[in-house]
N, C-alpha and C positions, 0 to 999 in steps of 0.2 A: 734601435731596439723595438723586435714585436712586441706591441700593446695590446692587441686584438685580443677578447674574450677567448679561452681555450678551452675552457668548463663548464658544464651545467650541473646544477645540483635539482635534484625530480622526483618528484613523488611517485610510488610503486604502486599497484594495489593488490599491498602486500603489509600484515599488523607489524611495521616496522618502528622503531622508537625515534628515528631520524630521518633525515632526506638523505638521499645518496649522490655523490659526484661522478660525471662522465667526461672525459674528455669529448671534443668537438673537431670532429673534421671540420676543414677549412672551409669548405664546401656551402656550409653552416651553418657560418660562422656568422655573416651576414640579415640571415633569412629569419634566425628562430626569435623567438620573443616570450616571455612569460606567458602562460596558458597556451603552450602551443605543444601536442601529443610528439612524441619520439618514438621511436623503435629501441630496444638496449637490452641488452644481454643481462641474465641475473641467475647465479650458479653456473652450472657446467655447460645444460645444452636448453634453458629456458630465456625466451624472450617474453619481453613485457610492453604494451603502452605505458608508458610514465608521463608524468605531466610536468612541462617544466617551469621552474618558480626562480631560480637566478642566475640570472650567465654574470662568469667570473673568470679571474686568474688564478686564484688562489688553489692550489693542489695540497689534494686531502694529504694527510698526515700517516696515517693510520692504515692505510691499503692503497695498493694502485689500481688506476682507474684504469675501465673497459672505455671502449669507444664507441660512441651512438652510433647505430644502423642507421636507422633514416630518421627523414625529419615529414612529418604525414601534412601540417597544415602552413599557409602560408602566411595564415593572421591566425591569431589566438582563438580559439574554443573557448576558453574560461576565460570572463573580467573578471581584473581585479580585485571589486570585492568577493567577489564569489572566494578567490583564495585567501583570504582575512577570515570569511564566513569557517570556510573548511577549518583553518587552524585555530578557531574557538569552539568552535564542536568538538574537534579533538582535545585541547585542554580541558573545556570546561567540563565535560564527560568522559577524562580519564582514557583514551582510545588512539590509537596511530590514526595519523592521517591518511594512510592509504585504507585506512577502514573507511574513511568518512569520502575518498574515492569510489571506492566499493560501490557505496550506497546513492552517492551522489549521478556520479555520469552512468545517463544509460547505456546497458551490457552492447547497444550497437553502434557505440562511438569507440570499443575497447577494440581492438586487437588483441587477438590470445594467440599464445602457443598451443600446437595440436599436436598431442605426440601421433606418427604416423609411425606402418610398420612398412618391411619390404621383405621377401626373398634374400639371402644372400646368393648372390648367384655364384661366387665360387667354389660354393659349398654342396656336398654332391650327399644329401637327406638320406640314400642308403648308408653311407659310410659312418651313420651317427647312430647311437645307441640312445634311443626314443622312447618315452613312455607314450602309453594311448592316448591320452590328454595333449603330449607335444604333434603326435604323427596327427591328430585330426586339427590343429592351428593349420599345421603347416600344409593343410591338404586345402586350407580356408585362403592361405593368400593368394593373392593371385601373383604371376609372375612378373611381372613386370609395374607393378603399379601401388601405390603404399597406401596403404587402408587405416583407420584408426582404428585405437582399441576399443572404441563404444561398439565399432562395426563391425568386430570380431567377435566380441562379446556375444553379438543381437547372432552371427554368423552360427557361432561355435554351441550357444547356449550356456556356455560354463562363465559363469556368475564372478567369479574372482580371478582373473587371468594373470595377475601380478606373479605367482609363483611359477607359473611355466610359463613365462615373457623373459623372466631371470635366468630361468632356465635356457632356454632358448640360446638367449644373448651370451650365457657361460660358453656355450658350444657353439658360436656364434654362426648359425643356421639363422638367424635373422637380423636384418641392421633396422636401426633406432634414427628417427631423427626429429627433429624441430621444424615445423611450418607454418608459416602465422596464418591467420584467417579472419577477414575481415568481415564482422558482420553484419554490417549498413551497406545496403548497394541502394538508389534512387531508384523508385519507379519509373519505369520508361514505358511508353504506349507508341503507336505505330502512326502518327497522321500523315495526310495526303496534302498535296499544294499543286495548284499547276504551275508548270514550267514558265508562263509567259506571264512577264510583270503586268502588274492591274493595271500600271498607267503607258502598256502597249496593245490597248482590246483591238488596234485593227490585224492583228497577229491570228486573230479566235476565226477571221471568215473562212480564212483555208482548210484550216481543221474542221469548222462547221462542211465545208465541202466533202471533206477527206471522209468525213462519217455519215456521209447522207448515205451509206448503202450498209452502215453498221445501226442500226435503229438503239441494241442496248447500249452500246457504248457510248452513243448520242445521249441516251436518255440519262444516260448516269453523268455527265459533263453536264448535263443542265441543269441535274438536281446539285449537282455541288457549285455550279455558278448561283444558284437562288439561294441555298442555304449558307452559305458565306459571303453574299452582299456581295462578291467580286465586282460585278457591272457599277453598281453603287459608291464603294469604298477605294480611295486609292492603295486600301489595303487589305486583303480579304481577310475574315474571319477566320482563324485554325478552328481544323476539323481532324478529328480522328481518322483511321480508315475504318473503324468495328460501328462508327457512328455515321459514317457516309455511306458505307452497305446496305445498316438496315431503314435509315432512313428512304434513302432511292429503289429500295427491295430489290439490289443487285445482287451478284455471286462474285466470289473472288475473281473469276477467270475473266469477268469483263474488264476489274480494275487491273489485272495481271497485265490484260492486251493494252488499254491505254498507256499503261505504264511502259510497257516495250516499245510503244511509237512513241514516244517521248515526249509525252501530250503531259503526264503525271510523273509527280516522284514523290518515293516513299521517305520519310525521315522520322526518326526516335525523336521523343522529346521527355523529359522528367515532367514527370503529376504528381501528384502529393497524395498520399494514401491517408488524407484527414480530411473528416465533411466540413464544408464549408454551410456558413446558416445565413440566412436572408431575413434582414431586420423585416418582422410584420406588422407592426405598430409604430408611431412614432414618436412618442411617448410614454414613460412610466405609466404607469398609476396615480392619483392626485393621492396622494395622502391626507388622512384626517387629522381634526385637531390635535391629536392625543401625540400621533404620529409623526405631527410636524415637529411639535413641540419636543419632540424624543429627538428628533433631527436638527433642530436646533440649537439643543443642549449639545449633544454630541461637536458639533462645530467648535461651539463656545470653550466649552471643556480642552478641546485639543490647541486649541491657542497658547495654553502654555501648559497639557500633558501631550505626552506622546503615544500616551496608552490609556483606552477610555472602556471600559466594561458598562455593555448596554443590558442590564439585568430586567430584563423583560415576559411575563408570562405566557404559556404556551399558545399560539394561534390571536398575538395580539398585533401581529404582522411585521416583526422584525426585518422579514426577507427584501419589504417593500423600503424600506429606512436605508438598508444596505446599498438598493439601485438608486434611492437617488445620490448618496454617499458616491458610488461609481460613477454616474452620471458625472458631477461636478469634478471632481479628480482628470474625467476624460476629457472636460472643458479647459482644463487644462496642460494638454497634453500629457500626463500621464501615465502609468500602467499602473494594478491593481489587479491583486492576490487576493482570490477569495477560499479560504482554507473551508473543507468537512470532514467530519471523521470518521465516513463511512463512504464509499463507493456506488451503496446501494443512492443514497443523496444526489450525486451529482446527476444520476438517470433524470430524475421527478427535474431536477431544478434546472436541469440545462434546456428544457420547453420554455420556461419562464425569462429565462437569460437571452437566448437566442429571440425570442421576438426583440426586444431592446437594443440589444448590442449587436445582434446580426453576425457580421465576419468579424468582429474587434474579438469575439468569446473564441479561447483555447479552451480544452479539456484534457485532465492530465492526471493519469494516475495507472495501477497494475495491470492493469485489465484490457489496456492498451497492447499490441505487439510492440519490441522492440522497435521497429522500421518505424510505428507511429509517434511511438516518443522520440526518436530521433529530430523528425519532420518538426516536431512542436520545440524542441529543442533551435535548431538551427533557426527556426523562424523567428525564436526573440532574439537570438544570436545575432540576426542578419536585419533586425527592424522589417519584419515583411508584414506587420499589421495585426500582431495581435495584442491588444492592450488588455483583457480583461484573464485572466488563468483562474480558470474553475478546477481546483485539483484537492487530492489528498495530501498526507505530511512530507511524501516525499518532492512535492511544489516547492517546497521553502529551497532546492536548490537550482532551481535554473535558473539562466543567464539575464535577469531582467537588469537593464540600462536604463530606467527611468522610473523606481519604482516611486509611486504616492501614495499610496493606500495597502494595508493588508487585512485582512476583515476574517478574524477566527469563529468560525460559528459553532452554535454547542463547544464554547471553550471548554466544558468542563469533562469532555467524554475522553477515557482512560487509549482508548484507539490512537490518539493524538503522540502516545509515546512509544518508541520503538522498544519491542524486546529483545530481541534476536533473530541475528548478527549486530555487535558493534558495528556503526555507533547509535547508543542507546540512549538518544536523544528525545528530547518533546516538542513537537513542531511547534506547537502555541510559547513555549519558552523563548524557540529559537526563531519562531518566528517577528517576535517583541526586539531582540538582537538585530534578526537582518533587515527590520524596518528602520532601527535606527543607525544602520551601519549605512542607508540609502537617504536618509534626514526626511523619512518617511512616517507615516502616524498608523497606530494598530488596533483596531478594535475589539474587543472581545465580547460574543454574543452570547447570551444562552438565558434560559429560566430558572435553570439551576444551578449558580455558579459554584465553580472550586472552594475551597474554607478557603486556598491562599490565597483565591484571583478575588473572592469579597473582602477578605479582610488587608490586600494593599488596597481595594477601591476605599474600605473604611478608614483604614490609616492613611489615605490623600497620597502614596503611592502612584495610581493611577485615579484616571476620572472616574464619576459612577452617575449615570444615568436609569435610572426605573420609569417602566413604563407598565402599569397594574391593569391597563383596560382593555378586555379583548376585542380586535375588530369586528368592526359593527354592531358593539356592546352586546356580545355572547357571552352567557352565563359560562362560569369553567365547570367540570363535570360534576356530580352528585355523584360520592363516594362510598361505597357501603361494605364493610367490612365481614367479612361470611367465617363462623368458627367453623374450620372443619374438622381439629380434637371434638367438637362436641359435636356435631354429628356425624363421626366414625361411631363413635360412644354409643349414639342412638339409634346407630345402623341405618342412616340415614342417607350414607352417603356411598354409594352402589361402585361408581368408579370416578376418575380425576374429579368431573366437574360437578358442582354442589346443587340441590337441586334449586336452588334461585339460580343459578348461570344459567341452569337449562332453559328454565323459563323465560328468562330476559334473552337468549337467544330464538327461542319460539316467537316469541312478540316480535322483536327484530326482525324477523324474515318474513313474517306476515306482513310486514308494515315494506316490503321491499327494501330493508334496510340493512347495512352491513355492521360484522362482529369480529374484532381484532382478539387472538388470543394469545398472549403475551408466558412463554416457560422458556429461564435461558437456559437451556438444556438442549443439547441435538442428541440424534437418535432416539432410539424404539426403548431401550433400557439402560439407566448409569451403571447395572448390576446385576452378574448372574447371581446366583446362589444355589447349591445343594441342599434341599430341603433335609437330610437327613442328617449330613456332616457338616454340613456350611461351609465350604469349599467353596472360594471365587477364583473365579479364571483371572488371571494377572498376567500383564503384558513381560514377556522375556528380559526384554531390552530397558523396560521402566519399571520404578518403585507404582505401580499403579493398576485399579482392575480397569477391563475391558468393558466398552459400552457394546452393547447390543446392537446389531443395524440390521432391520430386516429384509427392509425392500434386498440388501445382498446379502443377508443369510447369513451373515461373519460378524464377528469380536472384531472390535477397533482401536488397537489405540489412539486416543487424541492427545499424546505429546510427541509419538514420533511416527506415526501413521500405520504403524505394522498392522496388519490383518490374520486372523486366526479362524479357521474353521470351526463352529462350533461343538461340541462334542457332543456325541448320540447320548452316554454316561458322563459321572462321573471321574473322573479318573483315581480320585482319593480313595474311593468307597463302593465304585460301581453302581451305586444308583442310578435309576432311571429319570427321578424328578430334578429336573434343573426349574427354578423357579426367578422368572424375572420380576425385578428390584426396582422401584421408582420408576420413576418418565418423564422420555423425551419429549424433542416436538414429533416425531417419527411416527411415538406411540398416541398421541395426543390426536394428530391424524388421521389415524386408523378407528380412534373413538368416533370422532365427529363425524365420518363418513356413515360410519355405525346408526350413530344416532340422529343424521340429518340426512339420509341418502338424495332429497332432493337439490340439495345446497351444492353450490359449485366452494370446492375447496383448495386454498393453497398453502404453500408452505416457503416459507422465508428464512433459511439458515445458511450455515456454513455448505453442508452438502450440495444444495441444489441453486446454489449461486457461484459455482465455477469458473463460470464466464461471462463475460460484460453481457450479451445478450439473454443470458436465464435471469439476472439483474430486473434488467428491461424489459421482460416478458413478464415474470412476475407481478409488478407495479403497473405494467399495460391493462394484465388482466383484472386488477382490483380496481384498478380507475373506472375502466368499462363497465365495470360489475359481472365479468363474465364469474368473478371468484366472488361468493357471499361472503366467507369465512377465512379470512389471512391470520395462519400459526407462525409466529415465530420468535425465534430470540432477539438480544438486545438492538441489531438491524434495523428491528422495525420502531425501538423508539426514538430515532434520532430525526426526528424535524419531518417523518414525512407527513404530506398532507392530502389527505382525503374526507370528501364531503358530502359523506353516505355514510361513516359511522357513528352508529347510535351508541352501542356494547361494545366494553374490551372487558376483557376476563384476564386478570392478572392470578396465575394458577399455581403459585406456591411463593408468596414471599418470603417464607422461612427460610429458605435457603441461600436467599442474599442478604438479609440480616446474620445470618450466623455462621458467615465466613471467618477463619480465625484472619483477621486482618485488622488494623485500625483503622482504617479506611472505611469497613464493612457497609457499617451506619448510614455516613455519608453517599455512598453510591444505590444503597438500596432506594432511600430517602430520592437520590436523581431518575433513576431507572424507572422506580415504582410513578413518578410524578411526572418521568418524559412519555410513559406509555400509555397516561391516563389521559395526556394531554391529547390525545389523539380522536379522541369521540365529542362528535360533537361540535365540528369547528365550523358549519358552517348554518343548518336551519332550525336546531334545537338544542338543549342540552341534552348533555349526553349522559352516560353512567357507566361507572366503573364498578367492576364486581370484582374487588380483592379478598380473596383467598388465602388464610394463616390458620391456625392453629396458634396463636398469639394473637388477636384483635386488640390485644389490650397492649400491646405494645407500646411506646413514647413514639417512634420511627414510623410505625401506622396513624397514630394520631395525628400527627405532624401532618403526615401524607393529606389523609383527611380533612385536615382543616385549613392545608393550601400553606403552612405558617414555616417557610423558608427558615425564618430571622430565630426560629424556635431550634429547631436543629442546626443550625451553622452557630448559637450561644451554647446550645450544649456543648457541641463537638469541640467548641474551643475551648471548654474551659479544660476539659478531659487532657486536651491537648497538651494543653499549657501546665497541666499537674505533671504527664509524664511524658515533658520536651518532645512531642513531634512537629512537623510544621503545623502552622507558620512560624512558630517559634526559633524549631531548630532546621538544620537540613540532617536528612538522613545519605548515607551512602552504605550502599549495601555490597561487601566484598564476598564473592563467589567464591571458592575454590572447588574444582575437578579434577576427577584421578581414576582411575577403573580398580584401582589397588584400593579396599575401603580400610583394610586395617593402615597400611600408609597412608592413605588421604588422612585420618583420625589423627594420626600424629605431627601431619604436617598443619592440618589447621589448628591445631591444640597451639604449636609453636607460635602462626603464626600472630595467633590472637593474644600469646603473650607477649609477643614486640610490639604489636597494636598497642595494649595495655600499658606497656613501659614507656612509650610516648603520648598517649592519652585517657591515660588512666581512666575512671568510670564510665567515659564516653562510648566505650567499647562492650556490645554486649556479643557474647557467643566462643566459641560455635557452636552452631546448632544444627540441626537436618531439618532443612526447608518440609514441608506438606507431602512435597515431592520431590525424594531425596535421591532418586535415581532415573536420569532421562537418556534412553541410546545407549545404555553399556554404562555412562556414566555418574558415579557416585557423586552426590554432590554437598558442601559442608558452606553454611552461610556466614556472617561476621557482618553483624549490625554497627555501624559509627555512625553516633550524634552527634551534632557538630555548634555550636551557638550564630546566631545570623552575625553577631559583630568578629567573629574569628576571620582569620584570613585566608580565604578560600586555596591561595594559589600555596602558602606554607602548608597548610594539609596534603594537597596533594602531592607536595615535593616528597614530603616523609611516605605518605602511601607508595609514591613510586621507589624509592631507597628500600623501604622495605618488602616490597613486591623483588625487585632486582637481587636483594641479599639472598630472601627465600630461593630463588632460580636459580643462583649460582652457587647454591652449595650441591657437593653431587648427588646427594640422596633425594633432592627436589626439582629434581632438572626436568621432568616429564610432567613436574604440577603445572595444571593450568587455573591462570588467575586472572577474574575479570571484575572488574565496579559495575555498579550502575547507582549513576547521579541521581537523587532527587526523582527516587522508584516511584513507579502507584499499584 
């Protein structure tokens, strides 16, 4: 009787509610192992990477299995824990695991299916009855060779080709097919070696002979004998050939001829498309008392927590606590996760890491090309020496095999949590999970902790460490709060900036000193307006108006990106006055050039940080001081450090106090006190010039007076009257539908099955702020839930009643998603 494994069951990455089972060529049968990629068929004529998680006998019940194509690795890609990790982000956030696929492996370890097109060639295109749209495809293929539809698309210029591809295919004037495509290939480079082994040099006299009457070609065999130690080593050095060229300032055609006499030979080798860093110090920094003693507790604390919150204020040198925290972790062979939650972060800090850690420091995050997150990928896969990962939230999944350490910094910044696409996870959550799924310990840093991350450190939940003293005993900033209701009133206040900003940025630049200014707003205007009729231009696709972007002259929307030309009139009324509405940082830039034409200015947002290097150029130029004046949004308050600001100008709090959110409070309260923290850290105190129209506010005063423990007492008590966390957990159930009168009656239903199983818990539905994004309508459904209820019973019932919802036929196109423990 054959025993032999005959099945695998594998993850898709595809929102599926289960694993799927394949039959196992024999072939296979042997080789495959848990975390090792497959090829597999899934519907008619798509193929997928799947991951597989059990080889078995047992055959599914329910469908018969297809049979795996091929098998890609010959050890596993994913450990172990990594697939425990996946399938608790899947549960605990409501989500299939091939979402948490999705998000997890990078796009260049996946193989995809590519639909390709071809010619039919038995098919004779006169004899077909064509519209203009089909005869100019088919004038696009080429004959013999199959193209995709992106490259027809870009070919033909016709934007939605699905209806005359159908067409096509009806009349079958073209054939369809599936071809996978791999999108990791290794870097290869071209290096040179000579033919003759190092420990046979009396071999080189003839050849020295043979070229006494070739002078270049001499000269270039001696500059590669000196540059690769050949004479020296009984092994020489690898060299490039792009690097022996220009070194020996030879031409291709010399190395072309040595290589023909067989003196040279050329061979490929794989390089790594990630910079390697060279330890420049050999040592930390000594820490101070304040500092040791922060590093001390922390140690202490974690001997019997596994989660310790270092609540520390701004510029009192956290970052310094964390290296020697890495250091010791690396003493003992180790690796260590150090999480940010901004991009712009890892630029500034990876100078500071790299002297220390040298080649041990990875970096890891979007901004990356796929090929380089592959590379950082397979290097912790394969132990090739990197212990330290400087990255964003999507670090918490790769392949580390030894983790000791995970270090959350600014635990408390909202970027930590994904929005969209599931899974809608929080790295600092999940990252607490996969240190203790490694019997690893977690730190969480910041000045401004979460209500929940303070109050498990107050409830002994986790450790709690404070550290109140800045280094070098630096005063923290001098706060001053500016009405600008009262001098709009008294006409006093001409445009954005009040005239105490202006001043305190006059002083500042006399003094060669630098001036942060803080509006989390991008673009030129949140708002057109018809000065006559009031007409705002509104995005097609979204419940939402268009911001203004000047420098391109167009309407933007910022939920789904669409762009719109701005219009000469009205369209409602014909008027001529369109009138712009509030400002960005866009428009804030265009002030300040205004008013400071001598000042070098920059700008720090969403638009003009596209790419890892605008990142890095940005922060280059304010370091140097070539930029006096850095504008931007919330980016700029996350930990960075510079030591030439004197002024930040915080340029409209009102508008992050008065977001309809519960949360509002508390983030203005962080935002407004991460960005203050930035003047002044290193040869004076510094000054904040906060800008409301409220000065009298409690959220301002707090600010003010530095008094954390005063707003984290309010916010809890607020909390605690009307159950949000820490108290309760929130889950927020989405539904979508492009039909708004059907979406209305399907969310109606389904908040009263919600209700019939959890009665008061349930509030809604309601229409989100923004109730239409993409075409799509959307209707929310609030559940409270108590911290002693039992997480996984909730979500059984969410899922049964999500399932009932689907499967009746009037709701079969509703789409329905959670999101766990929102911010």
């Amino acid at each position: 009787m054959d025993l032999s494994p005959r099945f695998v069951d594998v993850i898709l990455p595809l929102p599926l509610p289960r694993y799927f089972s394949y039959s196992l060529p024999q072939e296979f049968v042997d080789a495959v192992q848990p975390g090792c990629r497959l090829i597999v068929p899934f519907g008619k004529r798509k193929f997928y990477t799947a991951i597989t998680v059990r080889i078995h006998n047992e055959a599914p019940l329910d469908y018969e299995t297809k049979e795996v194509v091929s098998l890609l690795d010959e050890k596993p890609i994913l450990r172990e824990p990594q697939l425990k990790f996946w399938e608790w982000i899947a549960s605990y956030y409501l989500c299939a695991v091939g979402d948490v696929y999705k998000a997890a492996l990078p796009a260049g370890l996946k193989l995809e299916s590519e639909t390709r097109l071809m010619l039919n060639p038995d098919i004779v295109p006169e004899s077909l009855t064509l519209t203009e749209k089909e005869i100019q495809v088919l004038d696009k293929l080429p004959a013999e060779e199959k193209v995709t539809i992106l490259d027809l698309e870009r070919e033909t210029g016709i934007r939605n080709l699905t209806p005359v591809l159908k067409s096509l295919l009806d009349k079958e004037a073209i054939i369809i097919s599936e071809e996978l495509k791999e999108s990791f290939r290794p870097k290869t480079e071209n290096f040179v070696r000579l033919t003759i082994p190092a420990d046979d040099q009396e071999r080189l006299r003839p050849v020295f002979d043979e070229l006494s009457r070739a002078p270049k070609q001499l000269n270039l065999l001696l500059h590669y004998l000196d540059i690769t130690h050949y004479l020296q080593e009984k092994q020489a050095i690898e060299i490039s050939r792009k690097d022996l060229l220009e070194k020996a300032n030879a031409t291709p055609s010399v190395l072309k001829a040595l290589t023909d006499k067989g003196i040279f030979e050329i061979y490929q080798k794989e390089i790594g498309r990630l910079a390697s860093y060279e330890r420049d110090t050999v040592d930390a920094f000594i820490l101070n008392e304040a500092q040791q003693e922060a590093f001390n507790q922390i140690n202490q604390q974690f001997t019997d927590k596994s989660t310790v919150l270092l609540h520390g204020v701004t510029s009192c040198g956290k970052t310094e606590i964390y290296i020697h925290l890495i250091e010791a972790q690396l003493q003992q062979g180790k690796q260590v996760l150090y999480l940010l939650p901004e991009i712009a972060l890892t630029t500034q800090l990876t100078d500071r890491l790299k002297r220390v850690f040298g080649d041990k420091l990875g970096i890891y995050h979007s901004k990356f090309s796929d090929n380089e997150r592959v590379e950082i990928w397979n290097n912790l896969l394969n132990r090739k020496g990197y212990q330290v990962i400087l990255g964003v939230r999507s670090s918490v999944f790769l392949p580390f095999s030894n983790l000791g350490l995970i270090i959350v910094d600014e635990e408390h910044e909202n970027t930590y949590k994904q929005q969209d696409p599931a899974p809608r996870y929080h790295a600092r959550n999940a990252a607490i999970v996969l240190a203790a799924m490694h019997g690893a310990k977690t730190l969480l840093g910041t000045a401004t902790p979460s209500i929940e991350t303070y109050f498990n450190a107050q409830t002994g939940k986790y450790g709690l460490v404070e550290l109140f003293q800045r280094y070098e005993g630096l005063q923290l900033p001098a706060i001053e709060a500016v009405d600008t209701k009262d001098l709009r009133r008294k006409k006093l206040m001409k445009s954005t900036f009040s005239p105490t900003l202006i001043d305190k940025i006059n002083e500042a630049l006399e003094r060669n000193e630098q001036v942060i200014l803080f509006q989390n707003r991008r673009g030129f205007a949140p708002m057109v307006e018809c000065q006559l009729c009031a007409w705002v231009p509104k995005c097609k696709h979204c419940d939402v108006s268009l911001t203004y972007h000047k420098r391109l002259n167009q309407l933007t929307c910022h939920y789904c990106g669409y762009t719109y030309q701005i219009p000469r009139s009205c369209p409602a009324c014909g008027h001529h006055s369109l009138e712009m509405r509030g400002f960005g940082t866009e428009k804030i830039e265009d002030e300040i050039r205004e008013l400071f034409p001598q000042a070098g200015v920059g700008r720090m947002d969403f638009d003009t940080t596209r790419s890892r290097k605008a990142y890095e150029q940005i922060i280059r130029d304010f370091e140097t001081r070539k930029t006096h004046i850095l504008i931007g949004t919330q980016m700029i308050s996350k930990g960075l450090d510079f030591d030439n600001v004197s002024v930040v100008g915080i340029l409209s709090a009102d508008t992050m106090m008065n977001f309809p959110d519960f949360r509002s409070h508390e983030r203005a309260y962080q935002l407004m006190t991460q960005v203050s923290g930035r003047a002044g850290r290193k040869n004076k105190r510094g000054l904040v010039i906060l800008q409301s129209s409220e000065p009298g506010h409690p959220v301002i005063r707090q600010v003010i007076d530095g008094n954390y423990r005063a707003m984290y007492e309010t916010q809890l008590a607020e909390r605690h009257l009307f159950r949000y966390p820490p108290f309760f957990r929130l889950i927020y159930i989405y539904l979508k539908h492009k039909n708004e009168t059907l979406l209305s009656e399907m969310a109606s239903e389904m908040g009263e099955r919600l209700r019939a199983v959890f009665g008061p818990r349930v509030l809604g539905p309601d229409s989100p702020p923004v109730a239409r994004i993409q075409t799509f309508y959307i209707r929310k459904i609030i559940l409270k839930i108590e911290n002693q209820a039992n997480l996984q019973r909730v979500k059984d019932h969410l899922q049964h009643i999500r399932t009932e919802m689907t499967s009746d036929e009037r709701f079969k196109s509703l789409m329905v998603y959670y999101d766990v423990d929102p911010m």
